[in-house]
C-alpha positions, 0 to 999 in steps of 0.5 A, spaced: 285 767 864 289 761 865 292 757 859 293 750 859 299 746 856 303 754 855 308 753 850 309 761 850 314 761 855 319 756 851 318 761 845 320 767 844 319 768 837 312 766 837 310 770 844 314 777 840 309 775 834 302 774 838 305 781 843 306 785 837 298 784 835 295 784 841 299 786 847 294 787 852 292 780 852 299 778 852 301 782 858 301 775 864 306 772 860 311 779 858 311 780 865 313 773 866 319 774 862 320 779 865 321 777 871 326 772 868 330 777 865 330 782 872 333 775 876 338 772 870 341 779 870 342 778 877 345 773 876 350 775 870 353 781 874 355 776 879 360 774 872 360 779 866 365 776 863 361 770 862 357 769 855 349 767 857 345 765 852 338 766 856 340 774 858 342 774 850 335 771 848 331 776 853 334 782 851 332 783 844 325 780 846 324 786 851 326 790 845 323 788 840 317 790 844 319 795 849 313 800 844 307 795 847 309 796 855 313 803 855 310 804 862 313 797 865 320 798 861 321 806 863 328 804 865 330 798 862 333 802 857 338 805 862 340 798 865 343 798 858 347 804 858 349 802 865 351 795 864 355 798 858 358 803 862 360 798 866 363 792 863 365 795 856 372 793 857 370 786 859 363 783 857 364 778 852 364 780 845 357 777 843 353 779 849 355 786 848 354 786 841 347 784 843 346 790 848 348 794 842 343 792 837 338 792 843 340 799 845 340 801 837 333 798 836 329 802 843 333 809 839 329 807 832 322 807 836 324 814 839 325 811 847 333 813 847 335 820 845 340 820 839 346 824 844 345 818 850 346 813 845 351 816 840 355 819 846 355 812 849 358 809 842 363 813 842 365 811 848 365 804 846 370 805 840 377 804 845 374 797 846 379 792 842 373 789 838 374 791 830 367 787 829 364 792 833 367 798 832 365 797 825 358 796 827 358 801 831 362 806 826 356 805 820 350 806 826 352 812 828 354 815 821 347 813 818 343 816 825 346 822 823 345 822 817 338 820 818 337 826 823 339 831 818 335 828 812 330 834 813 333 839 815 340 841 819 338 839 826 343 845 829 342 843 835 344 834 836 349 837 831 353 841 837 352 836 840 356 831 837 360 835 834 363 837 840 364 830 843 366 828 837 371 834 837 374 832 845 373 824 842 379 826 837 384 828 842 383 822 845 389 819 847 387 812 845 389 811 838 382 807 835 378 811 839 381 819 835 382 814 829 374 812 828 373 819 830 375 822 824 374 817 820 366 819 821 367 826 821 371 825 814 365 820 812 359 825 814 364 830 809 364 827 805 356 824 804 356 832 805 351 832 813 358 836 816 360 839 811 361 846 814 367 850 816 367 848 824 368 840 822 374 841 816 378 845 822 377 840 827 380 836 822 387 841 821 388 840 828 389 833 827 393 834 822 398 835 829 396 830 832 402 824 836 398 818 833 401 818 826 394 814 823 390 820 825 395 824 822 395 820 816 388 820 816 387 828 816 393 829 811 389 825 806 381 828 807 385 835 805 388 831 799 382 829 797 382 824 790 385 825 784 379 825 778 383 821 773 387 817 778 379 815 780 377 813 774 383 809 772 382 805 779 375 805 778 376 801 771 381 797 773 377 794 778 371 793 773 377 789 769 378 785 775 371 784 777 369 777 775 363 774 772 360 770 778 355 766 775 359 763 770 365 761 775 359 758 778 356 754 773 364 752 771 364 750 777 357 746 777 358 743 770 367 741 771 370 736 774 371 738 782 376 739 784 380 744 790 383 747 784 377 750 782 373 751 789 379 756 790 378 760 784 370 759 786 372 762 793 375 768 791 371 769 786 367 770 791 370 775 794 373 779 789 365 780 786 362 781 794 369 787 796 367 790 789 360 790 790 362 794 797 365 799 793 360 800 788 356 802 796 360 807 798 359 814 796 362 818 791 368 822 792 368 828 788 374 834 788 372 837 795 374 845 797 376 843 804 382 848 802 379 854 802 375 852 808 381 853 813 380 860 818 388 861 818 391 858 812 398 861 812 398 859 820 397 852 818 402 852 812 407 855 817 406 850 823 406 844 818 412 845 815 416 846 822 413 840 824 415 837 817 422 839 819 422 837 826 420 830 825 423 823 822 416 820 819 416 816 814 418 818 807 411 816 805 408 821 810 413 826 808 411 826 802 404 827 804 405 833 808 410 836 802 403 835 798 398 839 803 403 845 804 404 846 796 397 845 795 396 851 801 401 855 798 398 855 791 391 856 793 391 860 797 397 864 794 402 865 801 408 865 802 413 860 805 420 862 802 424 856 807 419 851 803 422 851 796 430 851 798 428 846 803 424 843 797 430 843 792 434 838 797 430 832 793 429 834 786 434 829 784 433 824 778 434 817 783 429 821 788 424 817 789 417 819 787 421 825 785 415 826 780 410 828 785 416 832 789 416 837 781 408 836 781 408 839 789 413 845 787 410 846 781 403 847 785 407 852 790 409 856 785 404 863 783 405 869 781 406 873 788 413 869 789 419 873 788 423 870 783 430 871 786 427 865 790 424 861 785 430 860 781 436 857 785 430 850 785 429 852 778 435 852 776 437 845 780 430 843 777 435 844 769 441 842 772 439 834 775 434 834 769 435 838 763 442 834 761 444 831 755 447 826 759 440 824 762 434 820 758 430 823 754 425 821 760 429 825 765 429 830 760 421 831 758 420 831 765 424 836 767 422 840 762 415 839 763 415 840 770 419 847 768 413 849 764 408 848 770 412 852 774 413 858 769 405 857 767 404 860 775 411 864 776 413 867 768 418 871 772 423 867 774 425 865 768 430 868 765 432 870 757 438 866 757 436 860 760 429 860 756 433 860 750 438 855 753 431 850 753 429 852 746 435 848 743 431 842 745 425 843 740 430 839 735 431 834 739 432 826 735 426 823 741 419 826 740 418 826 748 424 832 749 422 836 742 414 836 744 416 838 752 421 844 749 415 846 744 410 846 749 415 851 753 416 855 747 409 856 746 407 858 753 411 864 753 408 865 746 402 868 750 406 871 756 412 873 756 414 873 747 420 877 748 424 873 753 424 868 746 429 869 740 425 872 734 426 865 730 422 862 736 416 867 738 412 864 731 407 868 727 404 874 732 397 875 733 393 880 735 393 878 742 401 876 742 402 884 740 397 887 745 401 884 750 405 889 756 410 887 760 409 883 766 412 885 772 413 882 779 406 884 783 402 888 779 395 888 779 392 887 772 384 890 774 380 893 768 374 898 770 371 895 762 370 888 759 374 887 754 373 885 747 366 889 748 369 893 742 366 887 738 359 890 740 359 895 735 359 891 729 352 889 727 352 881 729 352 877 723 348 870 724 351 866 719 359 870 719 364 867 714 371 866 714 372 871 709 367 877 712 371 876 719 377 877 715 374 883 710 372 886 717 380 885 720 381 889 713 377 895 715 378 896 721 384 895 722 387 897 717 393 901 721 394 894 724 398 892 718 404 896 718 406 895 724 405 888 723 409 889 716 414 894 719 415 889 725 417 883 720 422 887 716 426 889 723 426 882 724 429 881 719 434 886 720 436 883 726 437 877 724 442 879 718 445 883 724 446 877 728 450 874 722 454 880 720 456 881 727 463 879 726 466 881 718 462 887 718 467 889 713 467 884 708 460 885 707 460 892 705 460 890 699 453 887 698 450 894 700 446 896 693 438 892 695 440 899 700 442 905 695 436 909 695 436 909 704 443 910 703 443 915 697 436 919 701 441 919 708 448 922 704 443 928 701 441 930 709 448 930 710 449 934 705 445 939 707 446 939 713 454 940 711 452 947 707 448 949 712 453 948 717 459 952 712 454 958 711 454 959 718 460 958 719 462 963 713 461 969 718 466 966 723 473 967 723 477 963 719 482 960 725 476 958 727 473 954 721 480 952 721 479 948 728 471 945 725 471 937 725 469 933 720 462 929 721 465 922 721 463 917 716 457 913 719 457 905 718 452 900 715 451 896 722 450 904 725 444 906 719 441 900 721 440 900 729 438 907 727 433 905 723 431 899 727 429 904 734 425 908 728 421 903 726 421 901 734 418 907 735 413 907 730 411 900 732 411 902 739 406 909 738 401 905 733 401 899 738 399 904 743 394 908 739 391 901 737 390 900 744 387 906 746 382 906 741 380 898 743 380 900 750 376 906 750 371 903 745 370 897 750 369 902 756 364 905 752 360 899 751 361 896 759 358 903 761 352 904 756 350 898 756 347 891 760 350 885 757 346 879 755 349 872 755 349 873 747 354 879 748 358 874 752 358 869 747 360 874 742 365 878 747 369 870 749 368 869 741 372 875 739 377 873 745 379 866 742 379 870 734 384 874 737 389 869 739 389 865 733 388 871 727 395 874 725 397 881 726 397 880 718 390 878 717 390 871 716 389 866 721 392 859 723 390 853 727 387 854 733 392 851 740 386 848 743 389 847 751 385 845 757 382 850 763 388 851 768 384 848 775 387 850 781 392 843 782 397 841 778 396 834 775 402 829 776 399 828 768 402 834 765 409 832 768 410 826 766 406 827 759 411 823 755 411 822 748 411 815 746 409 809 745 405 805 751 406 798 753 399 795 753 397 788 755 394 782 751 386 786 753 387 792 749 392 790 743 385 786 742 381 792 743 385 796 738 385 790 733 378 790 733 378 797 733 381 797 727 377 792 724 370 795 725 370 799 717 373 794 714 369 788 710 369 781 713 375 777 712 375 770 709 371 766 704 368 770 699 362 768 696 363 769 689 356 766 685 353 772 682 346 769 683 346 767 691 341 763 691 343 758 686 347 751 689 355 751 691 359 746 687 361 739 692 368 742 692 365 749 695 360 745 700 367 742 703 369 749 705 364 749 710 364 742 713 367 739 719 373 737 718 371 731 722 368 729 717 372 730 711 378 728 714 378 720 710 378 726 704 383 730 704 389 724 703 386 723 697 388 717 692 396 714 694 400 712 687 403 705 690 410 702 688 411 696 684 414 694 691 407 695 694 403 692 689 408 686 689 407 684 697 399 686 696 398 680 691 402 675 695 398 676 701 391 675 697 395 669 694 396 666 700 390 669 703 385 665 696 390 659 698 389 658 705 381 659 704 381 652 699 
């Protein structure tokens, strides 16, 4: 069929169209341009670096339909690859983005096999086209992902993880970067998000291009959750209201001025809306996925040594080692030496250098080496000739690194530290305290007596910690709750009748511990003038009067024996020497030690042989669960003598040291005029409305003209308010000749 006045030829849009709907009729002038196309391509190998419209036009005319005529096109998708292949490095810049497109739009009709073309991508990141690498880096991610949309395709996965594994390694530095920044993004939109890609990731952490270790440093750091939500928020401040910067524009004078502001305007609005596209960033567990954890701390603390980076990525490396020491517990006893070179006052970023020896600290570390970098920490930190900042600062990164490794401290230091609970600045005082209250719950002995507080059931069950040793219970604890017959609506008074009941023991000893507190405290202050207060013995003449009749029976006892001996001998006897007050009461404080002791034990015993019955007896429920973790918490605020206090709500430990609870300092913030009006209005809300109150009785009676006033313009009363002026006898004067001359001149 022959067709007059053919315009097809000239356009291809219009041919596409008419092709896509009824291809067999079409197919005289498909294969017209397609002869074209074979001779312009001809002619384009002949110059490659050339831009040429007509081969532009014709390549995505065949793409787009290539599904019509799949027997005529069956190799028109390898031209594409091999002309890629060939020229990449010199074709011009839109000419290759076209045969990109092309290439991507025969894949998504299924007549390109993913790994062909992402291979081939791959390839084209070393080119220097940031467009394109940017265009190329979205497709592949969003092929991917498409791919594994269903279901994980093991098998194309393989694949491309390992040629994008050698694509890491790549020596050109754009290439191995977009390489993990893909990997990193597939992690992250959870398609490979499995242990092979997270240690591909560890060995680029070694790699000689330093952006491609940066890059991998970061993936392991992950995001802060409270620093995202600050940077969310602000960047939710700084988003501008776009409609009414544009209708400001439309409706004020124009100027250069505000074409600027309506041009970034627009930017800041189109770079927040990306942000807002790109996907979600959550506390990843890249960590615990690494094979050899105590391998990669060790090879990356040699190649932090052996390297002069930037502080910058120095510190980067600091945050991964620690974070690897924590997690995984290991042991890398050159890192906190090394690590208390820089823990100075002037240090720059030394916050996060405390936060990275706090996050290295656990249990398993010996504290012989701990405490050199402890010490130094108080020593530049904790010095009254410091600021209070500094001085907060020390002693809350010394609380964090005692909340994982409680043996390092020492009594005296830990006492030494105590003294700042007086201290005139809140931000020292509330740092001391919180350091006082963590060994509470610890380690209270290590605390002066005055310090340890009101001792709870908890605090006096507590056994002394020792260095390596595995708490494993075979019973759950505070199961012995289950034996009591549960109470849907329990008071404070019944819980305490209950204490009452069965613990009725409980209460001497905490009684008993009292009074050897204080007679601690009285040795203490009677150390020194033990003469002196000889004297003042008669609130103890019953103990010393009980004492003196033992002694007394024990001398006659001794004299009757001795009777039957030779005088000589007797003669030779000793006298008992005359016990002093400070020697009664050490003897009375190991007997009330021991008492304590032996019931604190006994008590023990009971509750654990009481759990352990319920633990083999019994399946728990969740309900036994909550009754159990209700108990538990009772425990830690109900006091040895029945009574209970204030609970101390604190936070769940995570797995990472928050660079907040170091610099948790107790003062007033600076704030910006935003949130002084919010507090204002804050304050404001239950408040009654300020200004003129409307004092009628009945509201629907009329005002008076002087009331009306109040509410009008004051355009319109501003004639009034001045009001009539008393004039001068000067005035009247000057204003009656001038109507005098005025009536005069008018005649």
């Amino acid at each position: 069929m022959v067709r007059h006045n053919n315009q097809l030829a000239h356009n291809l849009p219009q041919l596409q169209n008419l092709i896509k709907r009824d291809s067999e009729s079409y197919k005289e002038e498909f294969l017209q341009q397609y002869s074209h196309y074979k001779s312009t391509l001809e002619v384009f190998r002949l110059t490659p670096n050339e831009f040429n419209k007509s081969l532009d036009e014709l390549l995505m005319f065949l793409a787009q339909v290539s599904h019509c005529y799949t027997a005529e096109l069956v190799s028109y998708p390898q031209e594409l690859v091999d002309i890629l292949k060939t020229h990449a490095t010199i074709l011009d810049p839109d000419i290759r983005m076209t045969l990109c497109k092309a290439l991507i739009l025969l894949r998504n009709k299924n007549l390109l096999t993913p790994t062909a073309l992402l291979s081939l991508f791959f390839e084209l990141l070393r080119c220097e086209d940031k467009n394109l690498r940017e265009f190329l880096q979205n497709h592949i991610i969003s092929d991917i992902k498409n791919l594994n949309s269903k279901h994980k395709n093991s098998k194309v996965n393989t694949v491309l993880q390992n040629f994008m594994f050698n694509a890491l390694k790549d020596s050109n530095a754009r290439a191995a970067k977009m390489s993990a920044d893909i990997m990193i993004e597939l992690y992250k939109k959870n398609i490979w998000n499995d242990a092979k890609t997270v240690n591909v990731l560890v060995t680029g952490c070694f790699s000689k291009i330093t952006k491609v270790m940066v890059t991998c440093l970061k993936f392991f750091l992950g995001s802060d959750p409270d620093g995202k939500e600050e940077n969310s928020s602000d960047s939710e401040d700084d988003t501008p209201d776009l409609k009414g910067v544009i209708m400001a524009n439309k409706v004020n004078k124009k100027t250069k001025k505000r074409e600027k502001q309506l041009k970034k305007a627009k930017q800041l609005f189109a770079k927040a809306k990306n942000k807002k596209s790109k996907a979600p960033q959550f506390n990843f567990s890249a960590l615990h996925l690494i094979h050899d954890p105590q391998g990669f701390a060790e090879k990356l603390f040699v190649r932090l040594k052996k390297n002069n980076d930037r502080f910058e990525v120095k510190l980067m490396t600091v945050e991964v080692i620690s974070r690897m020491i924590g997690l995984h517990k290991l042991f890398l006893l050159n890192f906190y030496p090394y690590l208390a070179n820089f823990l100075q006052p002037h240090q720059r970023e030394v916050t996060k250098l405390l936060q990275c020896l706090a996050q290295a600290s656990h249990e398993l570390v010996p504290p012989d080496v701990m405490e050199p970098a402890v010490k130094k920490v108080i020593h530049f930190f904790v010095n009254d000739s410091n600021s209070s900042d500094v001085i907060a600062i020390g002693l809350n990164a010394v609380r964090e690194i005692c909340s994982r490794c409680p043996l390092v401290m020492s009594e005296d230091m830990l006492q030494d530290l105590a003294m700042y609970k007086n201290h005139r600045m809140k931000s020292v005082m509330m740092a001391a305290r919180s350091l006082i209250s963590l060994f509470r719950v610890t380690m209270p002995e290590l605390l002066h007596k005055r310090d340890r507080g009101k001792p709870t059931e908890a605090t006096v069950a507590l056994e002394p910690l020792q260095y390596g040793q595995v708490d494993a219970k075979d019973f759950v604890p505070g199961a012995e709750v289950l034996l009591k017959p549960a109470k849907e609506h329990s008071d404070d008074s019944d819980d305490d009748d209950d204490d009452d009941d069965s613990e009725g023991e409980w209460v001497d000893v905490s009684h008993d511990e009292d009074e050897a507190d204080v007679d601690d405290d009285d040795d203490d202050d009677d150390d020194d003038d033990d003469d002196e207060e000889e004297d003042d013995s008669e609130g103890n003449e019953d103990e010393e009067s009980n004492e003196k009749k033992s002694v007394k029976n024990n001398t006659e006892e001794k004299s009757l024996t001795t009777n039957k001996e030779s005088g000589p001998k007797r003669r030779k006897m000793e006298k008992p020497k005359k016990r002093t007050k400070l020697d009664r009461k050490r003897d009375k404080q190991e007997r009330l030690a021991r008492m304590k002791k032996a019931k604190k034990e006994e008590f023990t015993a009971e509750k654990k042989e009481k759990a352990a019955q319920i633990s083999l007896e019994k399946i728990l429920t969740d309900e036994d669960f909550k009754r159990i973790d209700a108990a538990l918490i009772k425990q830690q605020v109900t006091s040895a003598k029945r009574g209970t206090k204030r609970p101390l709500v604190e936070e769940p430990k995570g797995e990472l040291v928050k660079l907040g609870d170091i610099e948790n300092i107790y003062k007033k913030r600076k704030h910006d005029k935003q949130a002084r009006i919010d507090s204002i209005k804050e304050g404001r809300s239950d408040r009654e409305k300020f200004g003129y109150k409307d004092g009628r009785q009945n509201p629907l009676c009329s005002k008076t003209n002087r009331e009306k006033k109040k509410t009008k313009a004051f355009q319109m009363i501003k004639h009034k308010v001045r009001g009539k002026v008393k004039r001068s006898f000067k005035d009247k004067q000057a204003a009656l000749r001038n109507h005098l001359i005025h009536q005069k001149k008018m005649k």
